[in-house]
Each structure stands twice: as C-alpha cells, then as structure tokens.
MARBA-3410 file (N, C-alpha, C, O; in Angstrom, 1 decimal):
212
2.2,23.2,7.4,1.9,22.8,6.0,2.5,23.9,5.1,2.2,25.0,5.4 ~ 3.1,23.7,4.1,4.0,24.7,3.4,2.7,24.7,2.2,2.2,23.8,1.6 ~ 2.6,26.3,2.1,2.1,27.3,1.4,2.5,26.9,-0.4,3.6,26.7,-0.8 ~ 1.5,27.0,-0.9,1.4,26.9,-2.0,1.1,28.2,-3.2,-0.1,28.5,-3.1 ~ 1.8,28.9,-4.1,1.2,29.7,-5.0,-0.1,29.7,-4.7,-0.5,30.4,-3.9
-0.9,28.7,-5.5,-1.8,28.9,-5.0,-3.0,29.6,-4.2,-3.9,30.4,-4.2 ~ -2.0,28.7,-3.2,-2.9,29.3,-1.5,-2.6,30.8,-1.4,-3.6,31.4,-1.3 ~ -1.7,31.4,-1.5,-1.1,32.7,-1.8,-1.8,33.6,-2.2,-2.1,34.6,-1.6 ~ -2.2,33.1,-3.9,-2.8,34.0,-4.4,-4.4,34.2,-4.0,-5.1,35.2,-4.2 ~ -4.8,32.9,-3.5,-6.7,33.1,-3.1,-6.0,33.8,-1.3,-6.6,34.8,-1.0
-5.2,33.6,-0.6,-5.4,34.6,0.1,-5.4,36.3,-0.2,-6.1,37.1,0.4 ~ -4.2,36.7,-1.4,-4.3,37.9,-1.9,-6.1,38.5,-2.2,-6.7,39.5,-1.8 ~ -6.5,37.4,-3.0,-7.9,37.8,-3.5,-9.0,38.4,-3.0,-9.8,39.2,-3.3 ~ -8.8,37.2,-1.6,-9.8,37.4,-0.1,-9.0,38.9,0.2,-9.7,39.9,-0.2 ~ -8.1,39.1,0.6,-7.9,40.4,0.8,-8.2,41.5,0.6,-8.5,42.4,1.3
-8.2,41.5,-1.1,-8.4,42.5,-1.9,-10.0,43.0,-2.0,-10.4,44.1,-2.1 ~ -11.0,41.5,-1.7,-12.1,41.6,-1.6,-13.0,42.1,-0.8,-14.1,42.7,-1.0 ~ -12.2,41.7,0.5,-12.3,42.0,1.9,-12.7,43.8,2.0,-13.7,44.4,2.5 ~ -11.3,44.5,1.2,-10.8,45.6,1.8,-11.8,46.3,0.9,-12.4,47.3,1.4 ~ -12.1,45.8,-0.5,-13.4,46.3,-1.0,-14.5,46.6,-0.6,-15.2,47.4,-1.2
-14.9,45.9,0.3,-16.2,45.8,0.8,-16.4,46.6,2.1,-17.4,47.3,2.4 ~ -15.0,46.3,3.1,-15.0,47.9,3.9,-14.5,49.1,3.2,-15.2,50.0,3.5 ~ -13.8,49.3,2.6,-13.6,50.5,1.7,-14.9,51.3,1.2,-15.2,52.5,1.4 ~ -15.5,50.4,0.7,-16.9,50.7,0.0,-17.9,51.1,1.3,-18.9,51.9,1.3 ~ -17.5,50.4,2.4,-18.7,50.7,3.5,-18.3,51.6,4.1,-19.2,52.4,4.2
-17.0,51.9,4.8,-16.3,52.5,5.5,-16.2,54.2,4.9,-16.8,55.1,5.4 ~ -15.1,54.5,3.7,-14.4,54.6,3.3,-12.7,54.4,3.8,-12.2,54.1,4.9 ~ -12.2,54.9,2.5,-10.7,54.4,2.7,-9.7,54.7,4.2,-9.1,53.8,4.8 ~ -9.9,56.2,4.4,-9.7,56.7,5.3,-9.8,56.6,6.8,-9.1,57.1,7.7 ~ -10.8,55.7,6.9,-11.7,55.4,8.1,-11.4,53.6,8.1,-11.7,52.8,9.0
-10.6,53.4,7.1,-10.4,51.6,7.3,-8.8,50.9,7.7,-8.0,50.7,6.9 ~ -8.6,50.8,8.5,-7.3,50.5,8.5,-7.0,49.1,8.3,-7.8,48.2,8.1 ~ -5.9,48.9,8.3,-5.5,47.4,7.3,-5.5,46.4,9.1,-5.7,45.2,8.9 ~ -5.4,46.7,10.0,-6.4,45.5,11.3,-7.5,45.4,10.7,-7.6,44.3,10.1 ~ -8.9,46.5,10.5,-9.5,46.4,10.6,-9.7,45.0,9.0,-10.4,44.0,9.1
-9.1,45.2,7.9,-8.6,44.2,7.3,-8.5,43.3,7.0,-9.1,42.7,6.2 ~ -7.4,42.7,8.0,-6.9,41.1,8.5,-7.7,40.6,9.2,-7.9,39.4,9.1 ~ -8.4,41.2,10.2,-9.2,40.5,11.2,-10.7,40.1,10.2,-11.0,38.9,10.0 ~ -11.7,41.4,9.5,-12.2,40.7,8.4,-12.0,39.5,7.1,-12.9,38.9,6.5 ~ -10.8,39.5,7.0,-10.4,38.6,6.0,-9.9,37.4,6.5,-9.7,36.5,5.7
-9.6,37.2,8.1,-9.5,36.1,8.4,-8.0,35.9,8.5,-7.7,34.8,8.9 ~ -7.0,36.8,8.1,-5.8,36.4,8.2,-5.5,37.2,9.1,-6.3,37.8,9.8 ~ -3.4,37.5,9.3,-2.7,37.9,10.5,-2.2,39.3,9.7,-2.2,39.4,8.4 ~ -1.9,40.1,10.3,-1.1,41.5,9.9,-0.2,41.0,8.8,0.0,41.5,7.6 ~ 0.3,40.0,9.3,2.0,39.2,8.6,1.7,38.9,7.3,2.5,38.9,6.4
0.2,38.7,7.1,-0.3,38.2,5.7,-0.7,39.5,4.8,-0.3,39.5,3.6 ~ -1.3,40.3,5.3,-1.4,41.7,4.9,-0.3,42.5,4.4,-0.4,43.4,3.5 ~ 0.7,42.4,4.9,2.3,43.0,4.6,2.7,42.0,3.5,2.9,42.4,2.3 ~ 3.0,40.5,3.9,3.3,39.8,2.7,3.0,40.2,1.5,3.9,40.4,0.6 ~ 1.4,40.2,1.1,1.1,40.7,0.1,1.1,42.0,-0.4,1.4,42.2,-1.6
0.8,43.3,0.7,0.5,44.8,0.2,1.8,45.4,0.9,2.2,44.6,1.8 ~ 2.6,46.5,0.8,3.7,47.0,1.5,2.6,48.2,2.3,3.2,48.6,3.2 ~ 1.6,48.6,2.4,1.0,49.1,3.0,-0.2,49.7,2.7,-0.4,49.2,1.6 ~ -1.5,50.6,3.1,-2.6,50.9,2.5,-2.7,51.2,1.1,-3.5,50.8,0.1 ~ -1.7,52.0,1.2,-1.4,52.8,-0.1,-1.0,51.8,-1.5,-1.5,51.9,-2.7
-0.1,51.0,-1.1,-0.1,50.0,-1.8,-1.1,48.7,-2.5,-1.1,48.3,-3.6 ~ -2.1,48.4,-1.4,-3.3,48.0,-1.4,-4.3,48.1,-2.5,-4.6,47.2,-3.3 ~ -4.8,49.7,-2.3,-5.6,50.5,-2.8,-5.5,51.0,-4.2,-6.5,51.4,-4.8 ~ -4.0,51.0,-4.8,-3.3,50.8,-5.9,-3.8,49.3,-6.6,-4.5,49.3,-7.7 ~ -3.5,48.5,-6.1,-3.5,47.1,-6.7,-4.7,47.1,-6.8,-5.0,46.9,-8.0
-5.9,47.4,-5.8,-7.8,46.9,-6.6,-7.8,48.1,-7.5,-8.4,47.8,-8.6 ~ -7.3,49.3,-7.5,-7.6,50.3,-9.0,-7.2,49.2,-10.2,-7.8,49.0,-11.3 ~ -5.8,48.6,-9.7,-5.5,47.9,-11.1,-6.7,47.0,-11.4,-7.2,47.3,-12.4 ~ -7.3,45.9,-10.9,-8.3,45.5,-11.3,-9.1,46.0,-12.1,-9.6,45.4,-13.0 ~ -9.3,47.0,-11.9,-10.7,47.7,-13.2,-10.0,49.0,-14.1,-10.5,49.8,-14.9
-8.5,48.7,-13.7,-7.8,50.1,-14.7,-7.0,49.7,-15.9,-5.9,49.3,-15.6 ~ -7.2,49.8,-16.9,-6.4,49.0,-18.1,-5.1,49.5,-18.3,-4.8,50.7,-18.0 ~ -4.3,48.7,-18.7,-2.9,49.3,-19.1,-2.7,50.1,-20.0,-2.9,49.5,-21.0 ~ -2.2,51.6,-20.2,-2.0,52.2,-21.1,-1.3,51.4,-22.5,-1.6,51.8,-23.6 ~ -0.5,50.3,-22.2,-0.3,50.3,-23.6,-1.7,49.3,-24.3,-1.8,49.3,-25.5
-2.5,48.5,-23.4,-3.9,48.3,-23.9,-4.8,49.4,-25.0,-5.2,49.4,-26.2 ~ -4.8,50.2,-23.9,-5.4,51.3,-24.4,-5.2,52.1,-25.5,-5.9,52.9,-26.0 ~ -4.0,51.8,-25.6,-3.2,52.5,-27.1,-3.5,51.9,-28.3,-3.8,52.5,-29.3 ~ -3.6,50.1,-28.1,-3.9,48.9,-28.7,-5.1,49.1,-29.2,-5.2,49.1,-30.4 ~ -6.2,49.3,-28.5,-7.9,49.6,-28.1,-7.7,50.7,-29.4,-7.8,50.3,-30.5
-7.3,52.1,-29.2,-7.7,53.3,-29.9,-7.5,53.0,-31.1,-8.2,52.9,-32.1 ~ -6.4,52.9,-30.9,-5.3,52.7,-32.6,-5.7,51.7,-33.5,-5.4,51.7,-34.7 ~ -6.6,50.8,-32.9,-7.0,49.6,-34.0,-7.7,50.1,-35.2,-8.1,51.2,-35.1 ~ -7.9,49.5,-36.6,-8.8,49.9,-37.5,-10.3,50.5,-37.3,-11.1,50.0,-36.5 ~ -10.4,51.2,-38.0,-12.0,51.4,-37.8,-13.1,51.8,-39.0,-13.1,53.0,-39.5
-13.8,50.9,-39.5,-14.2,51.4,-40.5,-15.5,52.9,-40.7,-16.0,53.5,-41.7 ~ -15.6,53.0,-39.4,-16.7,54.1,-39.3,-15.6,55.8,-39.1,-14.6,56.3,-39.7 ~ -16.5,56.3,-38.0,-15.1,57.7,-38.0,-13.6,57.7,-37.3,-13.6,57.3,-36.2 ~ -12.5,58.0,-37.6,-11.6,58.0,-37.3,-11.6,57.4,-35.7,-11.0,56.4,-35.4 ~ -12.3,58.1,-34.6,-12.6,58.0,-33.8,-13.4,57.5,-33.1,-13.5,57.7,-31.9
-14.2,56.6,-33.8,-14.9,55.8,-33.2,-14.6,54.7,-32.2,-15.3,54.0,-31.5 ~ -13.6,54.8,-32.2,-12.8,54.1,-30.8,-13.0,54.3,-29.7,-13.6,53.8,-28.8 ~ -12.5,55.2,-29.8,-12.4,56.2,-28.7,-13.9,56.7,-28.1,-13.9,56.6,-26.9 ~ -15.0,57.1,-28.6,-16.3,56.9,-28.3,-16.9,55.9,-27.5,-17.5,55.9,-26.4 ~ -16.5,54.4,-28.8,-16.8,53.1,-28.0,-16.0,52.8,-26.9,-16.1,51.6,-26.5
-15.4,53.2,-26.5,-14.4,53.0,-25.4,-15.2,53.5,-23.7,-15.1,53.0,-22.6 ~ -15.8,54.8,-24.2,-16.3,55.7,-23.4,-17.8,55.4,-22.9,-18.3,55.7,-21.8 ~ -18.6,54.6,-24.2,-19.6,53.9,-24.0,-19.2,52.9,-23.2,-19.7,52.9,-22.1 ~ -18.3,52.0,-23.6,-18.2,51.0,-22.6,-17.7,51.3,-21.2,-18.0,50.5,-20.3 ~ -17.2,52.1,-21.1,-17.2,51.9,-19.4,-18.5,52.2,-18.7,-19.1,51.6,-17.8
-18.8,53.5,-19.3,-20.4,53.4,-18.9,-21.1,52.6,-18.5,-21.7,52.8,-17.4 ~ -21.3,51.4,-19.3,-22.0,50.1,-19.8,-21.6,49.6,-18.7,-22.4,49.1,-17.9 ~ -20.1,49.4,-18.2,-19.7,48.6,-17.2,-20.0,48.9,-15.6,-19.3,48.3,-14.8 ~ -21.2,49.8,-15.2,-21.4,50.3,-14.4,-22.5,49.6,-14.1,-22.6,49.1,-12.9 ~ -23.3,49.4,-14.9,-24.6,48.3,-15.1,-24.2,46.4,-14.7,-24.6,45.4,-14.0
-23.4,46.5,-15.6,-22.8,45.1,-15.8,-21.5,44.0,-15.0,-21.0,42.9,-15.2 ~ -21.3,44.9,-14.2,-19.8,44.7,-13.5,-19.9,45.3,-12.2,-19.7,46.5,-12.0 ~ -20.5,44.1,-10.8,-20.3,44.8,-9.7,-19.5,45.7,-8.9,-19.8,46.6,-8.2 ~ -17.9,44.7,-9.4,-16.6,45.0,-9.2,-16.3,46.3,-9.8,-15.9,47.2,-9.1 ~ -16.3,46.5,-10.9,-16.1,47.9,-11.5,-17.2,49.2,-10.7,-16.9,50.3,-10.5
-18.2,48.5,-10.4,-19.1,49.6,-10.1,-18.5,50.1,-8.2,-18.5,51.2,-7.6 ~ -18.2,48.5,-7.5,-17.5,49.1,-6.3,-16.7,49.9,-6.1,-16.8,51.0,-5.5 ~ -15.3,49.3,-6.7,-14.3,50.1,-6.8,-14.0,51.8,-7.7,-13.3,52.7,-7.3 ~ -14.6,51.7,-8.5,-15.0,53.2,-8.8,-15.6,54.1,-8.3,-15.6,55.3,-8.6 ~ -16.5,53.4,-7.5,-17.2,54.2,-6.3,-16.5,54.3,-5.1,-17.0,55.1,-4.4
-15.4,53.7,-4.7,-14.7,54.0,-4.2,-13.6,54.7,-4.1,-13.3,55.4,-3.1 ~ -12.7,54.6,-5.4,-12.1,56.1,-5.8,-12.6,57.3,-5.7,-11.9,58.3,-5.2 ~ -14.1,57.4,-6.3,-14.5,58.4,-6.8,-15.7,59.4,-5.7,-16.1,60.6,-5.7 ~ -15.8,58.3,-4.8,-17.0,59.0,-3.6,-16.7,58.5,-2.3,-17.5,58.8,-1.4 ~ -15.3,57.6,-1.8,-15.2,56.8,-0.7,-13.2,56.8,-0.9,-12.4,55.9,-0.7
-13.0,58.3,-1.3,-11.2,58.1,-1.0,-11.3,59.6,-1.2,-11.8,60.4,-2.0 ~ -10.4,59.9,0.0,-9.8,60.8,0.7,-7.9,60.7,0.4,-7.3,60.0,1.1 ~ -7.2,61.5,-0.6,-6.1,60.9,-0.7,-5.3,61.6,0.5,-5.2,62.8,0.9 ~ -4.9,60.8,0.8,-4.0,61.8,2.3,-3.2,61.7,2.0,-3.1,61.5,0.8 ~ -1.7,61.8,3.0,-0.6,61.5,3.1,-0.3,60.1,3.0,0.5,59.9,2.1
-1.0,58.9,3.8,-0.9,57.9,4.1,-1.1,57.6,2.5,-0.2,56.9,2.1 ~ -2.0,57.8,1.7,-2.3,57.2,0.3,-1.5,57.9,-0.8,-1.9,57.7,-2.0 ~ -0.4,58.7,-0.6,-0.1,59.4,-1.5,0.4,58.5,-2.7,-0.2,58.5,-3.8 ~ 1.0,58.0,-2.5,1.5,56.6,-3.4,0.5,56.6,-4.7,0.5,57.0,-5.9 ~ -0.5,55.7,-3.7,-1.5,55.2,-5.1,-1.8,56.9,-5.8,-2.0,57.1,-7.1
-1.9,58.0,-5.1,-3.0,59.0,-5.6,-2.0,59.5,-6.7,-2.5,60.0,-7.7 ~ -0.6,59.4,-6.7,0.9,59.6,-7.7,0.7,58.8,-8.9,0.9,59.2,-10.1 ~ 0.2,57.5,-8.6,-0.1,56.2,-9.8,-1.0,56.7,-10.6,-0.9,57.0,-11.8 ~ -1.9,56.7,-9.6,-3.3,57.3,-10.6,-3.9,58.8,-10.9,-5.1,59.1,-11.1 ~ -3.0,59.4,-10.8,-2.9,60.6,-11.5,-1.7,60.7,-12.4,-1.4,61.7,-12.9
-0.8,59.3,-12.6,0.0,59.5,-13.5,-1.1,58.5,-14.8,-1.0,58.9,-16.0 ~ -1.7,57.7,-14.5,-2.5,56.9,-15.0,-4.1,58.1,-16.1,-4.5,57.8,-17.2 ~ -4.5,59.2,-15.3,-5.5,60.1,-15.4,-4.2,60.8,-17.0,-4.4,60.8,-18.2 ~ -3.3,61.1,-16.3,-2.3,62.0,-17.4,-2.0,61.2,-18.7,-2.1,61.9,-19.7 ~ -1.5,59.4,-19.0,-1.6,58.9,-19.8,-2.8,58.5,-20.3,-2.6,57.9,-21.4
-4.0,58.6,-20.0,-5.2,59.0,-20.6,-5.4,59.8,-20.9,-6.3,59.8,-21.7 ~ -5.0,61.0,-20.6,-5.7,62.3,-21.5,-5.0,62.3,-22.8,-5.5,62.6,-23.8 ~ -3.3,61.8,-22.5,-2.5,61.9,-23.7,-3.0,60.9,-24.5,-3.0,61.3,-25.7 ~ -3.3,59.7,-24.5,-3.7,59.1,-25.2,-5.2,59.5,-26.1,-5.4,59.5,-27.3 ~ -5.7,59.7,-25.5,-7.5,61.0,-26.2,-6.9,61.9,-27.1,-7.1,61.9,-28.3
-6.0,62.8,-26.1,-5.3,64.0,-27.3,-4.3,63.4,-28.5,-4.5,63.8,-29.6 ~ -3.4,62.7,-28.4,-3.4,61.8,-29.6,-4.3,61.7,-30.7,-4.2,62.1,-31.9 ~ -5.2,60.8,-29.9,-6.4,60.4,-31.2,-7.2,62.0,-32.0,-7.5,62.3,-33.1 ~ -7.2,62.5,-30.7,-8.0,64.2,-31.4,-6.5,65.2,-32.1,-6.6,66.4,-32.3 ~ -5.7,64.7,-32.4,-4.6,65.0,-32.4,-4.8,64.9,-34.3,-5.0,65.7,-35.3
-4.6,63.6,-34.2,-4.9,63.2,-35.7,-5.8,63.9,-36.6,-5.6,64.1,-37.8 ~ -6.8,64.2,-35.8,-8.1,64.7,-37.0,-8.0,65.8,-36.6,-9.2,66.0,-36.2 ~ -7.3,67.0,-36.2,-7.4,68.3,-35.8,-8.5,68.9,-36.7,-9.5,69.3,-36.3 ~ -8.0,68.8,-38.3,-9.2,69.1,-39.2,-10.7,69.0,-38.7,-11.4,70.0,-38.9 ~ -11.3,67.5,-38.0,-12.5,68.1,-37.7,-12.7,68.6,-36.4,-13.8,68.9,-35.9
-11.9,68.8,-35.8,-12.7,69.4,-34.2,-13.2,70.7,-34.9,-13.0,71.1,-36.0 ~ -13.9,71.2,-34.0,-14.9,72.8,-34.3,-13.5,73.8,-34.1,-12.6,73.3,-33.5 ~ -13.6,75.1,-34.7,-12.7,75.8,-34.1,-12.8,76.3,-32.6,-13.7,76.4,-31.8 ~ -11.9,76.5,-32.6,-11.2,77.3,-30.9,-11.0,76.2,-30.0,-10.8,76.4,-28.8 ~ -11.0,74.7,-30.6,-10.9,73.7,-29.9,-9.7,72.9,-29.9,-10.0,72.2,-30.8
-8.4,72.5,-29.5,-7.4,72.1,-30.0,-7.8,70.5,-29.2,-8.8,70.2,-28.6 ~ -6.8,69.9,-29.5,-7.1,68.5,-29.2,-6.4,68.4,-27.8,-6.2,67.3,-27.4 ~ -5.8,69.5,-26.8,-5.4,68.9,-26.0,-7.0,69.4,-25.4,-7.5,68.7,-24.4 ~ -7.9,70.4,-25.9,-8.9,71.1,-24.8,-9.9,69.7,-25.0,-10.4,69.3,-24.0 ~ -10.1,69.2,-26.0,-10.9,68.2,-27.0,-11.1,67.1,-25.6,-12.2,66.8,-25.1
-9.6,66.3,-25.1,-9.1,65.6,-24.3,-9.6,66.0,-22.7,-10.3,65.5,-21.8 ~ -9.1,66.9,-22.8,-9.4,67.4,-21.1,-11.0,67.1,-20.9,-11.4,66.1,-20.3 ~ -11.8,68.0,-21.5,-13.4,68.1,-21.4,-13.7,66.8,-21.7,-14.7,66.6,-21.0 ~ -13.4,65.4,-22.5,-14.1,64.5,-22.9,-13.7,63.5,-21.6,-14.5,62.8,-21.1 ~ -12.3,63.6,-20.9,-12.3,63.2,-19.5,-13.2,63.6,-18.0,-13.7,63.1,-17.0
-13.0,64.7,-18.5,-14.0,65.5,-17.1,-15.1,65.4,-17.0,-15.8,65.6,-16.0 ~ -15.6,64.9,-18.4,-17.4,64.6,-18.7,-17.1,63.1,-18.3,-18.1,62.6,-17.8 ~ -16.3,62.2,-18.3,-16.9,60.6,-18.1,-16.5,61.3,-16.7,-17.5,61.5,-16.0 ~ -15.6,61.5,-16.1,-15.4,61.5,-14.3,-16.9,62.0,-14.0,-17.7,61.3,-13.5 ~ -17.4,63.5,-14.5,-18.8,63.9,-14.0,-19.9,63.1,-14.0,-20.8,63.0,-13.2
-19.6,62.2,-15.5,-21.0,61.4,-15.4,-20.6,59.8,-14.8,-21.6,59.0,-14.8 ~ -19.6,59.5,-14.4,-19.6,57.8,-13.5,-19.8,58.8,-11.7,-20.5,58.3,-10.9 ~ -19.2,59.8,-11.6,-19.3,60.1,-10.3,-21.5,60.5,-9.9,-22.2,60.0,-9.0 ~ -21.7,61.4,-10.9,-23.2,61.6,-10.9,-23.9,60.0,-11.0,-25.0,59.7,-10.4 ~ -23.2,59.0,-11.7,-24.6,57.8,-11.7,-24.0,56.8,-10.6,-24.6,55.7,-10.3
-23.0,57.2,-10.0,-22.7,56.6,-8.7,-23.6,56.4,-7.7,-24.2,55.6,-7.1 ~ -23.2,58.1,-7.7,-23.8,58.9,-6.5,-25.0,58.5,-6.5,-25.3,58.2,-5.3 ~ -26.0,58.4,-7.3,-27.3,58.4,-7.8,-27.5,57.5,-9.3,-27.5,58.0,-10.5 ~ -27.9,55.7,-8.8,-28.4,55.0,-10.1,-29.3,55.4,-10.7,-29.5,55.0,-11.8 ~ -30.1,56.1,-10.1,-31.5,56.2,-10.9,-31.7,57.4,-11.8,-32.8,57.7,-12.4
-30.2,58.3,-11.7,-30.2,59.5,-12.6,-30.0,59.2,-13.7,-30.3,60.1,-14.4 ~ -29.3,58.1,-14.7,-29.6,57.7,-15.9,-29.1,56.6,-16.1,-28.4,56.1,-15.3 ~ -29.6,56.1,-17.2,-29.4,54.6,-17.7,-28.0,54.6,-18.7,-27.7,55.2,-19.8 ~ -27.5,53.8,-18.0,-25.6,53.5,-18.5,-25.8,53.1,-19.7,-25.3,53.7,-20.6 ~ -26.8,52.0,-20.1,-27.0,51.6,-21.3,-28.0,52.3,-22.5,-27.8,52.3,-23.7
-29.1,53.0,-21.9,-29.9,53.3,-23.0,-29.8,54.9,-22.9,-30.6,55.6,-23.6 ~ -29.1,55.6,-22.1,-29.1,57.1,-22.1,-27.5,57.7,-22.2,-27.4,58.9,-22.6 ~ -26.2,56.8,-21.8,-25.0,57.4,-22.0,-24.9,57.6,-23.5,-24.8,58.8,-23.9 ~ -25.0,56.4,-24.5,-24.4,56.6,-25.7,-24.6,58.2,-26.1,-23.7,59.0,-26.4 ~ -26.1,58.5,-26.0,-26.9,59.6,-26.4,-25.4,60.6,-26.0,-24.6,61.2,-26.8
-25.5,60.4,-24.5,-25.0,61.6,-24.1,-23.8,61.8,-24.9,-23.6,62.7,-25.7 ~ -23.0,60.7,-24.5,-21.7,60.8,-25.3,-21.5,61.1,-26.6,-20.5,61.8,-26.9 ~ -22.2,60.8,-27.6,-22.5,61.4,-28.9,-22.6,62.6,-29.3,-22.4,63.1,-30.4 ~ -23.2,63.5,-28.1,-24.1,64.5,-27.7,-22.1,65.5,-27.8,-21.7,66.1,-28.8 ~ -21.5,65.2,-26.7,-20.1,65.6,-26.3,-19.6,65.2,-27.8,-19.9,66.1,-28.5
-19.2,64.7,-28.1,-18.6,64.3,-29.5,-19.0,65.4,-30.4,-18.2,66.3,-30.6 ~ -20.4,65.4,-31.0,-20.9,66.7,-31.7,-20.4,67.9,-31.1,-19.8,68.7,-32.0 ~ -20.4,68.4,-29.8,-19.9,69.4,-29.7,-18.4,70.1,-29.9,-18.0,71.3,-30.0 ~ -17.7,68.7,-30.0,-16.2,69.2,-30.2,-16.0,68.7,-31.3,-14.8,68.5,-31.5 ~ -16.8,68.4,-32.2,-15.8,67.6,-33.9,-17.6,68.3,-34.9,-18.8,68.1,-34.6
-17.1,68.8,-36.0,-17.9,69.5,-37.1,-18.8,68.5,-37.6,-20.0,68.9,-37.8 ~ -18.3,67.1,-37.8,-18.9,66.1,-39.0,-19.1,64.7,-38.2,-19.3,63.6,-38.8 ~ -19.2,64.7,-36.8,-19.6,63.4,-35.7,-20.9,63.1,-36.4,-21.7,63.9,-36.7 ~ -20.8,61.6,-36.6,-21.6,60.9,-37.1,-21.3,59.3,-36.6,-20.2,58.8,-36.5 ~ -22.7,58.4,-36.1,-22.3,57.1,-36.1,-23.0,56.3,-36.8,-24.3,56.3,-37.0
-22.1,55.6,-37.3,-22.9,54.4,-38.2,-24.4,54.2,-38.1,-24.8,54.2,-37.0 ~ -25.4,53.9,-38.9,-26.2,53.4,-38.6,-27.6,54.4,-37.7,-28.7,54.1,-37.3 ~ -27.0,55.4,-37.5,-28.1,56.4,-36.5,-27.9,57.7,-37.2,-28.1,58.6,-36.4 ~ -27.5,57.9,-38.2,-27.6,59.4,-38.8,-26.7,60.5,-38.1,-25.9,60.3,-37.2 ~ -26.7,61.8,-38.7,-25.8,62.5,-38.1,-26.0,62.9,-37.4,-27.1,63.4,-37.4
-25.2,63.0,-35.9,-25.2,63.9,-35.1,-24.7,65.3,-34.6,-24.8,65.8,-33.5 ~ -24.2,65.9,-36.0,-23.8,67.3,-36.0,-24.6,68.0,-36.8,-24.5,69.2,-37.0
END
C-alpha cells in the first residue's frame, strides 16, 4: 500500500514520542535508536527515513519546545506600553508557567537539562543548541542593550544577558529536579522581578508597584 504524507508524518510523531518517553526514562545516552523502533513499532528503515541519526533526532524534539530566533526577536521587539522591557520579563515568566501547563515542554526540558549527556555521538544537536543558547543571550543583550541608561552600574548588558539566562537554566533545572520547590505560577514572577530589580535602577511592573 503506498505511503501517504500523511502516514509519514504520524509515523515521525510516534517516533518522536516514543523516543521522549525512553529519553525521559532511560536517558539519552543509555537509549539507542533499536531500542526506538522496536518501542514505536516500526523498522530501523523507518527511523533513518525520518532522523539521519540520534543526534539528529534529539535536535528535532528540542525544536518542538524551542522557538525560532527570528520569533523571538518578533516576541521582544513588539510594542510595549509598560517598561521598555517588559517583554522580555513576560517572556521569562512564561516559560516558567509552561512547566506547570505543558507536559511536553516539561518532558523534554527535563531531558535536555537532567537526562543528556552530550557525547560524541550527540555532538550535532549539542552545536545547534548551543548555537541556539548564543542567539538568545544576543537577543536579551540587545534588549538590555537599548536601555543601558537603566541597568545599575558596573552592569553592562552583555553581563545583564548572561546572569538573566543562567538564572532561568538554574531555576527550570531546580523545579525539574524537584516540583515541589516552587510554584512556576505563583512564586516565579516574584522571583523574576526580584532578578530584574537587581540589574535595572527603576524595574517596575504595571499594576504591583515598584520593585526597586
């Protein structure tokens, strides 16, 4: 019976799903793409068709929950009637938020972040997404770029960028590791607001008074 788009693509899906769920149980390292096909029900032949290999794979489910930089540019840069930056904050809440709200986001980021080993065999994706980590910082320092005026002194907007990345990796890797150490929804914003005051003079959000 000849193969349809379609059929094609819900086989990719199952795959992708598949490899999530040993990824997640396994980790990456410890799963091999047999162990794969035979879970997902298909042949090696099907696994190659779609992924050129682990590395390639493991790339493609990051893309599921990883936005496109030029999104993200879209996202920051839009108007804002509150602080310059308020974007960029709301941006940081929401992923947060999406930890609570999004199984898939919460698997696979747990999988990056507590269940991947980048080896040799993965080097590929770990190139992607550390080129992916690099146009996010640039895109942050950009935005802190703009308002140099308020960061605090001795802070420039590339240090602004670094630290406001290394705090969401510390805090999705900490509420991973452990759900019950805070609430994505009713304790990030705080936090994040909290980081914001520390690097900008006049951080303020709508509606809740100042925070500096």
């Amino acid at each position: 019976m000849r193969r349809t788009k379609a059929d094609a693509e819900k086989t990719r899906e199952t795959i992708l799903a598949t490899a999530e769920q040993l990824f997640l149980r396994n980790g990456v390292a410890h799963t091999s793409l047999e162990q794969v096909a035979r879970a997902s029900g298909v042949t090696r032949g099907a696994i190659y068709w779609h992924f050129q290999n682990k590395s390639h794979l493991l790339n493609e489910m990051l893309n599921q929950v990883r936005p496109r930089p030029e999104k993200l540019a879209e996202r920051l840069n839009a108007p804002t009637a509150t602080h310059p930056l308020q974007n960029l904050r709301d941006l940081f809440v929401e992923i947060m938020a999406g930890l609570a709200g999004n199984e898939q986001k919460r698997n696979i980021l747990t999988i990056l972040l507590l269940r991947c080993e980048f080896t040799d065999e993965l080097s590929d994706a770990e190139e992607r997404h550390t080129d992916f980590i690099n146009q996010f910082i640039a895109l942050s320092e950009e935005q802190f770029g703009r308002e140099q005026v308020r960061l605090r002194p001795g802070i420039s907007a590339r240090l602004a960028a670094r630290l406001l990345h290394a705090t969401l990796i510390g805090m999705l890797s900490d509420r991973l590791r452990d759900p019950a150490l805070f609430d994505t929804q009713a304790e990030a914003p705080a936090m994040i607001d909290a980081l914001f005051s520390g690097l900008l003079v006049d951080w303020q959000i709508a509606g809740h008074g100042a925070s500096a």
